[in-house]
CHARMM internal coordinates of N, CA and C (Angstrom, degrees):
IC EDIT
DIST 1 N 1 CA 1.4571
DIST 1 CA 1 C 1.5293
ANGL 1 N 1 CA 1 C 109.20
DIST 1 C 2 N 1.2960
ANGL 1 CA 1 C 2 N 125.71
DIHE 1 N 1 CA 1 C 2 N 132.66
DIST 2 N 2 CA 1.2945
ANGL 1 C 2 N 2 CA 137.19
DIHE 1 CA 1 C 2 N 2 CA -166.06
DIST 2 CA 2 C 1.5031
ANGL 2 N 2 CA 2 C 106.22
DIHE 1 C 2 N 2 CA 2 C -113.20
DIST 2 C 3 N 1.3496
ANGL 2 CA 2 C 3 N 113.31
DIHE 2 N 2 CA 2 C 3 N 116.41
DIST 3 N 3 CA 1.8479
ANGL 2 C 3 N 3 CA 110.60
DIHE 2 CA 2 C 3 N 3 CA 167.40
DIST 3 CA 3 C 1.6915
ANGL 3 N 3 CA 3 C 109.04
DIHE 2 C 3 N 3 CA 3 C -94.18
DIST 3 C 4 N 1.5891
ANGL 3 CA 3 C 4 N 93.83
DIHE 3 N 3 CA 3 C 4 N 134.55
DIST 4 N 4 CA 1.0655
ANGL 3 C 4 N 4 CA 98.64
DIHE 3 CA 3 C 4 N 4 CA 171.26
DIST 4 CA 4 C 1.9332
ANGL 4 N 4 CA 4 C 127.31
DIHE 3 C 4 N 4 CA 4 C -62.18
DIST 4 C 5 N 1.0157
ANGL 4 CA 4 C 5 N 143.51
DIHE 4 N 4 CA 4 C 5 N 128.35
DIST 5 N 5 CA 1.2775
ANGL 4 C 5 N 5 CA 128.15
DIHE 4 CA 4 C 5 N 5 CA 172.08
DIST 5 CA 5 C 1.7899
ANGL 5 N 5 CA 5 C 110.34
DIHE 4 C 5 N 5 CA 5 C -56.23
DIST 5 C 6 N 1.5315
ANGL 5 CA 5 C 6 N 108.58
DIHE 5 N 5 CA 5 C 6 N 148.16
DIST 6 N 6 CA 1.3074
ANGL 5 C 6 N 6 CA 120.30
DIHE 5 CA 5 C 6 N 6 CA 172.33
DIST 6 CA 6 C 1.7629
ANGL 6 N 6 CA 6 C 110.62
DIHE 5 C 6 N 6 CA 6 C -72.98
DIST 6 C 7 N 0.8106
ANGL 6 CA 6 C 7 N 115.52
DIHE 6 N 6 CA 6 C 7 N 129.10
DIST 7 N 7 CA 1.6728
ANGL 6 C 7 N 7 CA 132.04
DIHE 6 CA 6 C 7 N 7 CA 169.49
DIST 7 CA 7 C 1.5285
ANGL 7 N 7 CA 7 C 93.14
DIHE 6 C 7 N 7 CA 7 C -57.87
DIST 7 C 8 N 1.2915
ANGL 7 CA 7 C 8 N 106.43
DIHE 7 N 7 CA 7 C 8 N 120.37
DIST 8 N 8 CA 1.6759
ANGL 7 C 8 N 8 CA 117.97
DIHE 7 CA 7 C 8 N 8 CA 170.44
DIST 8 CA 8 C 1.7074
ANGL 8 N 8 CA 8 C 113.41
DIHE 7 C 8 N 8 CA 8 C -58.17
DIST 8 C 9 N 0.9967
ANGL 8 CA 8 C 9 N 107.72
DIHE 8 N 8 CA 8 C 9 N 135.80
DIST 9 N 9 CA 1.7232
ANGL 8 C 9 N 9 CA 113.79
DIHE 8 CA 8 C 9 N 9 CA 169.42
DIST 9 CA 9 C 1.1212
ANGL 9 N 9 CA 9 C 121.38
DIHE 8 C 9 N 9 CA 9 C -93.55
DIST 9 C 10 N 1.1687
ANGL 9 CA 9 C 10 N 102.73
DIHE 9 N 9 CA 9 C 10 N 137.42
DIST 10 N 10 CA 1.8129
ANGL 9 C 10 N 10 CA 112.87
DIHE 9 CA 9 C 10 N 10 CA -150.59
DIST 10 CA 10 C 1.7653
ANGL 10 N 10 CA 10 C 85.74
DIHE 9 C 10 N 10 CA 10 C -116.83
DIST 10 C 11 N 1.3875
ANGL 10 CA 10 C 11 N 90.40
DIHE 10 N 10 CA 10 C 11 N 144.35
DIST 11 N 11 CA 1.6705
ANGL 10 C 11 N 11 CA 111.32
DIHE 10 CA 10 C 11 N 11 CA -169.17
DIST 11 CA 11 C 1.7346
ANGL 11 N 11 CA 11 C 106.19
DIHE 10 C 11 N 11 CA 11 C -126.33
DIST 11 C 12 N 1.2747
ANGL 11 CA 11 C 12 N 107.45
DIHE 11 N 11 CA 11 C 12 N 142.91
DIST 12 N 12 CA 1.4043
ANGL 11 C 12 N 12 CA 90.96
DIHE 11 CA 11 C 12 N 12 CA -177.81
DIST 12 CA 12 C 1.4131
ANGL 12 N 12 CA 12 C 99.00
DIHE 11 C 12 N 12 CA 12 C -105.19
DIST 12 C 13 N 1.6724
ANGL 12 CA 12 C 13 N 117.09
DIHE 12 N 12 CA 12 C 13 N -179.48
DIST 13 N 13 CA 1.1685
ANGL 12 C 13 N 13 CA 155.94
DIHE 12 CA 12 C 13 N 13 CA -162.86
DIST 13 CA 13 C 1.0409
ANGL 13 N 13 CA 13 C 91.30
DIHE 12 C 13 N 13 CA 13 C -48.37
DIST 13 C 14 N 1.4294
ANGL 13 CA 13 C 14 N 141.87
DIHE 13 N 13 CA 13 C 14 N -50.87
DIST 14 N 14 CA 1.7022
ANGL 13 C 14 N 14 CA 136.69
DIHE 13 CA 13 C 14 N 14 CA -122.28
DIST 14 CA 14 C 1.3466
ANGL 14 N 14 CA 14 C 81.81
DIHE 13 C 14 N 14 CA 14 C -119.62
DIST 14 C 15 N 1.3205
ANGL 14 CA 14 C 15 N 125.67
DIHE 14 N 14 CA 14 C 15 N -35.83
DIST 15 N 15 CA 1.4613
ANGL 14 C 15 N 15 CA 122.58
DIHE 14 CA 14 C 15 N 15 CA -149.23
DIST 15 CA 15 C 1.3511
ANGL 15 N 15 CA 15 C 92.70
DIHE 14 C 15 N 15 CA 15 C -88.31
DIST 15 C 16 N 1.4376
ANGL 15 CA 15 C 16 N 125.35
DIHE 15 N 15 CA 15 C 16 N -9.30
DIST 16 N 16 CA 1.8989
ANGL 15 C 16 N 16 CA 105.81
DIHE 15 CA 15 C 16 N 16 CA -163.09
DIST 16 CA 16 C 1.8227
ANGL 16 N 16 CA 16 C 79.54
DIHE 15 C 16 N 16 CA 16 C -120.18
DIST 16 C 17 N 1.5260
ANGL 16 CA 16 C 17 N 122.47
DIHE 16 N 16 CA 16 C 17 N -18.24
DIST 17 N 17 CA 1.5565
ANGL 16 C 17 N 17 CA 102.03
DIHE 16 CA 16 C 17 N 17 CA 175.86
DIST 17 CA 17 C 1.5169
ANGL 17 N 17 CA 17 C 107.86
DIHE 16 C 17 N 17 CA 17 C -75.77
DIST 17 C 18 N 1.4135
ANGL 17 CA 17 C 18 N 128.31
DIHE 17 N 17 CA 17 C 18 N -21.35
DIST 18 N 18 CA 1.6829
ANGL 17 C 18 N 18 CA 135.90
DIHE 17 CA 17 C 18 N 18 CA 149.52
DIST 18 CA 18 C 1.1517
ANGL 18 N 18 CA 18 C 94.25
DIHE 17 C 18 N 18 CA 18 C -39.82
DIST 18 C 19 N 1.0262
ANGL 18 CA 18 C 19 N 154.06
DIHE 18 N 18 CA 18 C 19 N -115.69
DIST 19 N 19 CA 1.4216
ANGL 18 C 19 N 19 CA 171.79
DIHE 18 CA 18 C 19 N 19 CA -31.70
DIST 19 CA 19 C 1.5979
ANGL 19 N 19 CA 19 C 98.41
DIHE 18 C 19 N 19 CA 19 C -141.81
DIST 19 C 20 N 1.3441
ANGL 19 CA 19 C 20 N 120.81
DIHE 19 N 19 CA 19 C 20 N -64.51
DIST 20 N 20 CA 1.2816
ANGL 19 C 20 N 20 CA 105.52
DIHE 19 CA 19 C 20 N 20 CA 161.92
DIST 20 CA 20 C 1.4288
ANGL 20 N 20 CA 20 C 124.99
DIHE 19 C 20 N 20 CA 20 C -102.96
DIST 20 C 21 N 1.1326
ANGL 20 CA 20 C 21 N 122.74
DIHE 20 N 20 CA 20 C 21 N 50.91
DIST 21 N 21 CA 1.3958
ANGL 20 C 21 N 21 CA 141.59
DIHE 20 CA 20 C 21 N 21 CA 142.42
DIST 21 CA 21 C 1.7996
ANGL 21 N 21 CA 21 C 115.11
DIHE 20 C 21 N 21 CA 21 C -84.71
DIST 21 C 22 N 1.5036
ANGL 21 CA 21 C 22 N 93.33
DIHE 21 N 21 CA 21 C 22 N -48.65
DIST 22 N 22 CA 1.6072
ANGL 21 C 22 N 22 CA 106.20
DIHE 21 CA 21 C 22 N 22 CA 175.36
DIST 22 CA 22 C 1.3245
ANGL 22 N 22 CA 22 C 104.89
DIHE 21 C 22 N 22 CA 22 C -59.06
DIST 22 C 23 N 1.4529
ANGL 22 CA 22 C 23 N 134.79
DIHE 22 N 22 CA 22 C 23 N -40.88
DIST 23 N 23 CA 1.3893
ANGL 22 C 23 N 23 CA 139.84
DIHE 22 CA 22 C 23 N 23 CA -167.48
DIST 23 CA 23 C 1.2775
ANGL 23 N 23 CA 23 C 119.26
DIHE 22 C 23 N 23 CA 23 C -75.55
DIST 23 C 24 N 1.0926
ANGL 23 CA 23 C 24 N 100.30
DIHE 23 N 23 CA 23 C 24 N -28.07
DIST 24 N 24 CA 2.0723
ANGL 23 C 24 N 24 CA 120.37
DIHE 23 CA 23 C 24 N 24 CA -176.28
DIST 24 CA 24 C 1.2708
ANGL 24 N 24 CA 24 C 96.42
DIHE 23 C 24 N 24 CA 24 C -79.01
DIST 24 C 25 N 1.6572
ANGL 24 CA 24 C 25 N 125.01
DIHE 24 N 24 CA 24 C 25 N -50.72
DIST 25 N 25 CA 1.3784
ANGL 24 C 25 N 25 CA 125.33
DIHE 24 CA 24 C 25 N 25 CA -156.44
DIST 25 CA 25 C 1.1173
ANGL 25 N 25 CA 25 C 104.44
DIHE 24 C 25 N 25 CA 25 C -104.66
DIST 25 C 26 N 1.1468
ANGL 25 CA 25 C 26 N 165.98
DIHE 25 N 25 CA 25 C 26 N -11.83
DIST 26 N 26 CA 1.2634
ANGL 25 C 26 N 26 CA 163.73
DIHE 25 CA 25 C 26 N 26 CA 131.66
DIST 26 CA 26 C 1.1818
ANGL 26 N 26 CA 26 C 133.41
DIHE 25 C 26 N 26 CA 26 C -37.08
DIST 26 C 27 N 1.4918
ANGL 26 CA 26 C 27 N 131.17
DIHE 26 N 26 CA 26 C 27 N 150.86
DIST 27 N 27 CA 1.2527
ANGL 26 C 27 N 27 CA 120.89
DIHE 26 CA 26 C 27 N 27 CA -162.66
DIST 27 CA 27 C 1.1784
ANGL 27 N 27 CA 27 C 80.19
DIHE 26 C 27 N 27 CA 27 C -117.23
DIST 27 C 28 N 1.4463
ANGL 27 CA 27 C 28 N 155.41
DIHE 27 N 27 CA 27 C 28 N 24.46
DIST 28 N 28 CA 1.1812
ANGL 27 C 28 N 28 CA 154.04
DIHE 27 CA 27 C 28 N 28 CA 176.02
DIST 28 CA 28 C 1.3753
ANGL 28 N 28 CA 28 C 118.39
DIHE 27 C 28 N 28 CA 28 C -88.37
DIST 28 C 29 N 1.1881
ANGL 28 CA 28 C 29 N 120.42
DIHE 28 N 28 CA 28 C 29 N 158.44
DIST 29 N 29 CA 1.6178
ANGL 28 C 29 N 29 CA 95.26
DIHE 28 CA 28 C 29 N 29 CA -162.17
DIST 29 CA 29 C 1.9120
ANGL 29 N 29 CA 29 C 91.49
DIHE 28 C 29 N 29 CA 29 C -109.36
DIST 29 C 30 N 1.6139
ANGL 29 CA 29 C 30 N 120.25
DIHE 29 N 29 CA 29 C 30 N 156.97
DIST 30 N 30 CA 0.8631
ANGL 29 C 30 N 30 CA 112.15
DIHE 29 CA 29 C 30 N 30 CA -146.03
DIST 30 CA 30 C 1.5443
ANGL 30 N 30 CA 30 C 105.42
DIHE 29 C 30 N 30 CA 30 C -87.88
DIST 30 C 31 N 1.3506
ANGL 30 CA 30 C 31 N 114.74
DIHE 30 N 30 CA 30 C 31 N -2.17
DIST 31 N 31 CA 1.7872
ANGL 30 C 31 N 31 CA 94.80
DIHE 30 CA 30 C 31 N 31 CA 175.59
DIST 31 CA 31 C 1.7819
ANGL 31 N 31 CA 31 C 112.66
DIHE 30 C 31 N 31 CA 31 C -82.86
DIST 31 C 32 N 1.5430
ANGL 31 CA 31 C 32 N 108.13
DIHE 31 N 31 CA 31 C 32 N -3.96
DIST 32 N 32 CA 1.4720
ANGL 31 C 32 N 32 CA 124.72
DIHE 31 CA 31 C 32 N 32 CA 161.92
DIST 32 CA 32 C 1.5141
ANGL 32 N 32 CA 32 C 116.12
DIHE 31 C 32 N 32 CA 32 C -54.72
DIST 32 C 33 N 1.7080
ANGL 32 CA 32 C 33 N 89.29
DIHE 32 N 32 CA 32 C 33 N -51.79
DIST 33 N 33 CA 1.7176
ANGL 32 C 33 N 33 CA 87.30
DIHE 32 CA 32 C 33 N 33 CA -177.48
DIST 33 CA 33 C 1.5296
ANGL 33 N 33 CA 33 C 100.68
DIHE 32 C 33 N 33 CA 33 C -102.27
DIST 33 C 34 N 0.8643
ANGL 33 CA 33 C 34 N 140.38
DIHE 33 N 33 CA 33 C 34 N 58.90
DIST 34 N 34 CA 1.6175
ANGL 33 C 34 N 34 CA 152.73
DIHE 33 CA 33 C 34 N 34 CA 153.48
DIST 34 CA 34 C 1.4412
ANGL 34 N 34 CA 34 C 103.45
DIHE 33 C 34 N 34 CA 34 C -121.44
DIST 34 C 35 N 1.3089
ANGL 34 CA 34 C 35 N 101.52
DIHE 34 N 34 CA 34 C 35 N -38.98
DIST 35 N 35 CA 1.5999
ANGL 34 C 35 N 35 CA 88.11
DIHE 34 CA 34 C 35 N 35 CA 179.00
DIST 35 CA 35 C 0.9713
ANGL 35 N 35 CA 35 C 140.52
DIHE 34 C 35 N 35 CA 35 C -78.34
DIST 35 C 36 N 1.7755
ANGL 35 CA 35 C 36 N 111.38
DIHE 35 N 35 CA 35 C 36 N -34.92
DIST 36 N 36 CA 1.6970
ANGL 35 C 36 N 36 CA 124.27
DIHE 35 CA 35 C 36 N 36 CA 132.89
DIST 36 CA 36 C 1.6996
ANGL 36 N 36 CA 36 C 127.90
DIHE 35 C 36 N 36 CA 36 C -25.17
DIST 36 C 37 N 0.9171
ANGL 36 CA 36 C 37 N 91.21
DIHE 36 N 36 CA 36 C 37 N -51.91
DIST 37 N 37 CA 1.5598
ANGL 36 C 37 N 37 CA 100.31
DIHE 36 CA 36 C 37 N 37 CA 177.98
DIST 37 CA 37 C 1.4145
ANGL 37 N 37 CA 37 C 112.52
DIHE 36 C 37 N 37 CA 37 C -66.46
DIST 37 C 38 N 1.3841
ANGL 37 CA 37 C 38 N 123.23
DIHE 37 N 37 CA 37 C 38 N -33.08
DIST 38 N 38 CA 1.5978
ANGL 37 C 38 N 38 CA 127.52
DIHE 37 CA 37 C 38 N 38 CA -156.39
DIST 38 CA 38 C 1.6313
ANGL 38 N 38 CA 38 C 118.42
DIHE 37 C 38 N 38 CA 38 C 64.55
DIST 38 C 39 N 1.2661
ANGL 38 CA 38 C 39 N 101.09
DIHE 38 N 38 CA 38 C 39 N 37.48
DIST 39 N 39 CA 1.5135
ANGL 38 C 39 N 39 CA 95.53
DIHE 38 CA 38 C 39 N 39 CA 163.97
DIST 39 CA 39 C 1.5654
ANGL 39 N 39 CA 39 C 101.04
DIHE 38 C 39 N 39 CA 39 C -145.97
DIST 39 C 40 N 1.6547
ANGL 39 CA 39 C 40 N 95.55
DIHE 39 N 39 CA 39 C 40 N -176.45
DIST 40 N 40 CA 2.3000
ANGL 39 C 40 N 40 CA 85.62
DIHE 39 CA 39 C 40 N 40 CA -154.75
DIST 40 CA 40 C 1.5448
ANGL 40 N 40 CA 40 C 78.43
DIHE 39 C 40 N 40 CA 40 C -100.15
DIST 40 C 41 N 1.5209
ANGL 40 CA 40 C 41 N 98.99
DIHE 40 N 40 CA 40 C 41 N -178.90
DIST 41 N 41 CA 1.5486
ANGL 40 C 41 N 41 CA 121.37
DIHE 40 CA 40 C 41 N 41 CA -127.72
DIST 41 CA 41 C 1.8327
ANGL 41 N 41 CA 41 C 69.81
DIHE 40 C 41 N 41 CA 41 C -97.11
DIST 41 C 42 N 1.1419
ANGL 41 CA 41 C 42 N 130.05
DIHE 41 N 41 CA 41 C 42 N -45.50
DIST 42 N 42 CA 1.5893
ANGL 41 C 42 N 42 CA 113.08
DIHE 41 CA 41 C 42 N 42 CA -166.54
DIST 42 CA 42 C 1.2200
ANGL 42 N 42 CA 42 C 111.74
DIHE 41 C 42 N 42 CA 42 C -71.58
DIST 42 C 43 N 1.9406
ANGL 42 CA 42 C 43 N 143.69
DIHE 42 N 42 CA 42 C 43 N -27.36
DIST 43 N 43 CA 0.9190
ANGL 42 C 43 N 43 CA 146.53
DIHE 42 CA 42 C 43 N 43 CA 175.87
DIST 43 CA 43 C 1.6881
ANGL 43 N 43 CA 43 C 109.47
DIHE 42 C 43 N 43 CA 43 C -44.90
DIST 43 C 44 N 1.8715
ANGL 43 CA 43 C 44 N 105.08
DIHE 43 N 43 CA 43 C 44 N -41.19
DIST 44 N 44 CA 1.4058
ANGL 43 C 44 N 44 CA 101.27
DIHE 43 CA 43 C 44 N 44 CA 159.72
DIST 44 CA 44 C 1.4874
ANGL 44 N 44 CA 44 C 120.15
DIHE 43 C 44 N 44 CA 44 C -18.19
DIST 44 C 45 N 1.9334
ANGL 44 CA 44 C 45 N 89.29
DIHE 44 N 44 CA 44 C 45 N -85.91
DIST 45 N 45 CA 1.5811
ANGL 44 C 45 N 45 CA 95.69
DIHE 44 CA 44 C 45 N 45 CA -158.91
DIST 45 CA 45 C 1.9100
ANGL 45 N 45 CA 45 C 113.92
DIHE 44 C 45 N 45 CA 45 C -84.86
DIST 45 C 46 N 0.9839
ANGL 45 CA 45 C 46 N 105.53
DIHE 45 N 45 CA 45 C 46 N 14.26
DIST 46 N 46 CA 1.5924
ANGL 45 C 46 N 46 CA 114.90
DIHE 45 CA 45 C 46 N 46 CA 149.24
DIST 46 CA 46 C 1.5050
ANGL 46 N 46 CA 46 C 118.42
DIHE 45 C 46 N 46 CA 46 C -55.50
DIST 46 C 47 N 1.8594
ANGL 46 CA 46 C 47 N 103.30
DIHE 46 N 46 CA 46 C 47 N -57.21
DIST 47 N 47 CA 1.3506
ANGL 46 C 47 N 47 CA 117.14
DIHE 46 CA 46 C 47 N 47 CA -166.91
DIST 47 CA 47 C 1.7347
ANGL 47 N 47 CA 47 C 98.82
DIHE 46 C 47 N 47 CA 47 C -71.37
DIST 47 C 48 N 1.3352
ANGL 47 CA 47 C 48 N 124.47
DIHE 47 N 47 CA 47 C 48 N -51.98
DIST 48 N 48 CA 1.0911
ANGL 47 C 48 N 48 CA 129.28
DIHE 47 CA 47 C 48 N 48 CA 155.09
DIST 48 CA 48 C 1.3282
ANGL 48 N 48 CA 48 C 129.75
DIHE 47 C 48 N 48 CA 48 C -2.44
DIST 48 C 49 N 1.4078
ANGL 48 CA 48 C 49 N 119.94
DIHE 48 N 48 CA 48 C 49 N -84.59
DIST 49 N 49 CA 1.1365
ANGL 48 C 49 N 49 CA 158.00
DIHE 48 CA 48 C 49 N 49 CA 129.67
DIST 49 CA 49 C 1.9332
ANGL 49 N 49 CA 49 C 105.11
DIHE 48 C 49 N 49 CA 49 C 13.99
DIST 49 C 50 N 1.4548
ANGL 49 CA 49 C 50 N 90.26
DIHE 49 N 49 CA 49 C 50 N -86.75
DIST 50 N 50 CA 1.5692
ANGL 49 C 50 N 50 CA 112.47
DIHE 49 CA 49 C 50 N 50 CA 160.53
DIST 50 CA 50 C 1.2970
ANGL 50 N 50 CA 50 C 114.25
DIHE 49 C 50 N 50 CA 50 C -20.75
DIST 50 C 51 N 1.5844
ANGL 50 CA 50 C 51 N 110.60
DIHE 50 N 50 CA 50 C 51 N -67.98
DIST 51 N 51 CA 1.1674
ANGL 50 C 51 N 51 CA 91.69
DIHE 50 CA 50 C 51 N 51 CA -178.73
DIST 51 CA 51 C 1.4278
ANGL 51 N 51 CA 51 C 134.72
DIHE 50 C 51 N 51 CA 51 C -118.10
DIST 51 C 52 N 0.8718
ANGL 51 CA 51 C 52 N 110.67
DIHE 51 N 51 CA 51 C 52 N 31.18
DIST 52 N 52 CA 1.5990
ANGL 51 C 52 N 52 CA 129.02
DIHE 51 CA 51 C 52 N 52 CA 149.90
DIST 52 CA 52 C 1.7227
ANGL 52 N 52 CA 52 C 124.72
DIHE 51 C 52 N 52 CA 52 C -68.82
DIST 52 C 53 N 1.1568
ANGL 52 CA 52 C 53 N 96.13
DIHE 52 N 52 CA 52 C 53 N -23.45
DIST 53 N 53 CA 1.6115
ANGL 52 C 53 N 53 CA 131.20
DIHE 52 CA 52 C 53 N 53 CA -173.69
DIST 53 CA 53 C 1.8981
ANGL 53 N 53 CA 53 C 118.97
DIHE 52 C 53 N 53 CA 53 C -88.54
DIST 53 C 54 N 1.1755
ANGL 53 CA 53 C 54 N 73.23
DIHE 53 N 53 CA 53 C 54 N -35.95
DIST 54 N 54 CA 1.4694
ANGL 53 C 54 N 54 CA 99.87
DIHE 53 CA 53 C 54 N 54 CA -162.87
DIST 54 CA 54 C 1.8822
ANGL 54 N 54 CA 54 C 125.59
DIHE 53 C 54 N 54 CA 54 C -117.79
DIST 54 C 55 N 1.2414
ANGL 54 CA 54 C 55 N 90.84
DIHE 54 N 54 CA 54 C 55 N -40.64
DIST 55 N 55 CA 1.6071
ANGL 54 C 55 N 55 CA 85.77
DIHE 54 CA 54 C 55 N 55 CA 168.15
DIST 55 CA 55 C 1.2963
ANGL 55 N 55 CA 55 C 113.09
DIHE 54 C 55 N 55 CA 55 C 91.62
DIST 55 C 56 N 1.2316
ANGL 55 CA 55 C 56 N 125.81
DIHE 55 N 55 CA 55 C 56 N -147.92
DIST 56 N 56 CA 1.2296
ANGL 55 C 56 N 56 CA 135.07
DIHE 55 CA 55 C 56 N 56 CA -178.39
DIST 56 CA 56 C 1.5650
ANGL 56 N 56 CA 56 C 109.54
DIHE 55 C 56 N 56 CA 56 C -84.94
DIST 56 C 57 N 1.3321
ANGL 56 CA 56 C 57 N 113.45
DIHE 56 N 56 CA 56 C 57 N -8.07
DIST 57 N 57 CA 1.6510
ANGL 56 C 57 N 57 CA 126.97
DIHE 56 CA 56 C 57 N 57 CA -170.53
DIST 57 CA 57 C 2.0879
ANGL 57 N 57 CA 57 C 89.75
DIHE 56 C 57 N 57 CA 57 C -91.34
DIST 57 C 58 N 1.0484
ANGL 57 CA 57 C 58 N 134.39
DIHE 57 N 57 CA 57 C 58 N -1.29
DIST 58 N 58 CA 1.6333
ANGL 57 C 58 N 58 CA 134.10
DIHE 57 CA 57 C 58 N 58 CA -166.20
DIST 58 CA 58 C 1.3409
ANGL 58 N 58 CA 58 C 76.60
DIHE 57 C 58 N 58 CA 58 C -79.44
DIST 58 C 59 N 1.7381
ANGL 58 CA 58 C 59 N 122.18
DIHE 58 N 58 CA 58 C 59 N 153.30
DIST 59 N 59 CA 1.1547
ANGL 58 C 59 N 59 CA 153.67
DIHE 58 CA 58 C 59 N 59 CA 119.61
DIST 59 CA 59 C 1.3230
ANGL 59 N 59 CA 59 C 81.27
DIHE 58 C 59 N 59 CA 59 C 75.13
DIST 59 C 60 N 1.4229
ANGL 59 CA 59 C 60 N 123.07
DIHE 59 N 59 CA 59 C 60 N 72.85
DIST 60 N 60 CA 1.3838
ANGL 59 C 60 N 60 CA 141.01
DIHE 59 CA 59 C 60 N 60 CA 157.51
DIST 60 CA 60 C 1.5237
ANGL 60 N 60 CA 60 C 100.23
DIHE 59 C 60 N 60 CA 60 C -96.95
DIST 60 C 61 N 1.5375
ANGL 60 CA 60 C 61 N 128.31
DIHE 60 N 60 CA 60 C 61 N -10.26
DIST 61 N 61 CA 1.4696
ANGL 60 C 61 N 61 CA 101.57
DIHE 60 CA 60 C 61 N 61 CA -176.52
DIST 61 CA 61 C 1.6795
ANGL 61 N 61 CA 61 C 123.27
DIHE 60 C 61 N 61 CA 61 C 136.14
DIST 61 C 62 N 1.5636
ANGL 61 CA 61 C 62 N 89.17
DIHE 61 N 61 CA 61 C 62 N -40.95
DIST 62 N 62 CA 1.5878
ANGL 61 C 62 N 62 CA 110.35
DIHE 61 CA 61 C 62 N 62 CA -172.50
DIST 62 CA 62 C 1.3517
ANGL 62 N 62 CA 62 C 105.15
DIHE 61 C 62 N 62 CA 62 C -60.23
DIST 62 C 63 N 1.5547
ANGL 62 CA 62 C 63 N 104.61
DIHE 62 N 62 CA 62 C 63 N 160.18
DIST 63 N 63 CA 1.0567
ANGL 62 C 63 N 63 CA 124.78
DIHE 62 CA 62 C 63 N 63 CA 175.65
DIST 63 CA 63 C 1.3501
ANGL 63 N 63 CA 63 C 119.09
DIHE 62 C 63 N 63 CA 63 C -56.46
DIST 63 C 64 N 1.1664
ANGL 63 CA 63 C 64 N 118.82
DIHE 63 N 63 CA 63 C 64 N 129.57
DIST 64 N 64 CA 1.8053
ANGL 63 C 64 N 64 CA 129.61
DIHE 63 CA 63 C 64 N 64 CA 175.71
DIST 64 CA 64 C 1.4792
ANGL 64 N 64 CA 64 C 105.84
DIHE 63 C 64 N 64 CA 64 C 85.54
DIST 64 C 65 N 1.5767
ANGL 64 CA 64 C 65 N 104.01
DIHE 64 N 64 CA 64 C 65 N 19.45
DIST 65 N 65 CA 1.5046
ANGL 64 C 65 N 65 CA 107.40
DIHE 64 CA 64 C 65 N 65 CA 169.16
DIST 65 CA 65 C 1.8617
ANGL 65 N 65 CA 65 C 119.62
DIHE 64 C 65 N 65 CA 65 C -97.19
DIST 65 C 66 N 1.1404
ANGL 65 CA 65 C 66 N 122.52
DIHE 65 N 65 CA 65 C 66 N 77.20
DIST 66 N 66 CA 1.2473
ANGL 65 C 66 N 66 CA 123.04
DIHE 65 CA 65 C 66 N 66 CA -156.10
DIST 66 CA 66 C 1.6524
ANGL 66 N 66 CA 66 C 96.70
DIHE 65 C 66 N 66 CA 66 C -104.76
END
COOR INIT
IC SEED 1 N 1 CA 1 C
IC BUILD
């Protein structure tokens, strides 16, 4: 029996600069606000990551930007 893989969910720009805005400013701890969100607690600091790295050029779109 073969499972199909899930189609990745694509997040936009605003929604993942929310996301770690919520994480920075919150005293909540972040697999709280991952879990709110519906996404896992490391995708956070991936997005994070991104854009510290990256700048204003993060989550332009490209490929392997999830």
């Amino acid at each position: 029996m073969t499972r199909k893989r899930k189609p990745y969910k694509t997040f936009t720009k605003e929604f993942k600069l929310e996301a770690i805005r919520m994480m920075d400013e919150s005293d909540r701890p972040s697999s709280e606000i991952a879990t709110q969100l519906g996404i896992r607690r490391n995708q956070l600091y991936k997005w994070k990551e991104q854009l510290e790295t990256k700048g204003d050029k993060a989550f332009t779109g490209k490929k392997g930007d999830h």
